[in-house]
C-alpha angles and dihedrals in degrees: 000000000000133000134241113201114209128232094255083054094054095048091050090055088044089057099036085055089056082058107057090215115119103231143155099315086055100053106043084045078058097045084051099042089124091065130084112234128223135183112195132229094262085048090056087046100051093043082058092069097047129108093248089057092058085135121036087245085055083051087042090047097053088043107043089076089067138053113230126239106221122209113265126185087262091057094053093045086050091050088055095043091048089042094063094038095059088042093053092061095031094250097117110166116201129293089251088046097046077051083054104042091048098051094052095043087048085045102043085225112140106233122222114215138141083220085091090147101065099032099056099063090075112098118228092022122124103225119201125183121203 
C-alpha cells in the first residue's frame, strides 16, 4: 500500500522545511519510510493556487518531491459512486476532497491528512492522521 499525502500535509512540510526544524512531517515521513508517496492530481492543483506557488518553478518545486496520480476513468466513476453515496446521507465533503478520496479508494493507496473529519465518512478509505 502507498500513501497520498494530502494538501494540508504538503503545506505543513513546505513550512517545517523554512524552518529548518525537523518536525512532525518529517517524522511520520520517517515512520513510513517503507511506503511509496503519492500526491494526486487535485492535490497538485490545489497546491497551484497556494501562497508558496506564487511562480510555476515554486508549483514545480513543491511538487517535484511527489509523483502524481493522474484521473483515470475509475477515478471519475468513484467520485460519482462516493458522491451519491455522501448525498444521499447529507454528508457531502468537498468537491477536492471527494478528487482525493476517490483517488486513494481506486488506488488502494492509504491517504495522510489532518482533515480526518471529512475523510472518514468514505467508506472503504484508509484514513491517517499526522
Amino acid at each position: 500500500m502507498g500513501l497520498i499525502l494530502d494538501t494540508n500535509f504538503v503545506i505543513t512540510a513546505e513550512r517545517e522545511a523554512k524552518r529548518r526544524v525537523p518536525a512532525r512531517t518529517d517524522a511520520f515521513l520517517a515512520a513510513h519510510a517503507e511506503e511509496a508517496v503519492y500526491i494526486t492530481f487535485t492535490i497538485a492543483g490545489e497546491l497551484a493556487c497556494g501562497r508558496s506557488a506564487g511562480a510555476c518553478r515554486d508549483w514545480e518545486r513543491l511538487c517535484r518531491p511527489y509523483p502524481i496520480l493522474p484521473w483515470t476513468p475509475e477515478i471519475l466513476w468513484e467520485y460519482g459512486e462516493i458522491y451519491r453515496h455522501l448525498a444521499a446521507q447529507g454528508r457531502l465533503i468537498g468537491g477536492n476532497d471527494l478528487w482525493i478520496a476517490a483517488t486513494a479508494r481506486v488506488t488502494g493507496h492509504a491517504l495522510v491528512t489532518n482533515n480526518l473529519d471529512e475523510f472518514q465518512r468514505v467508506d472503504g478509505l484508509t484514513v491517517i492522521g499526522y
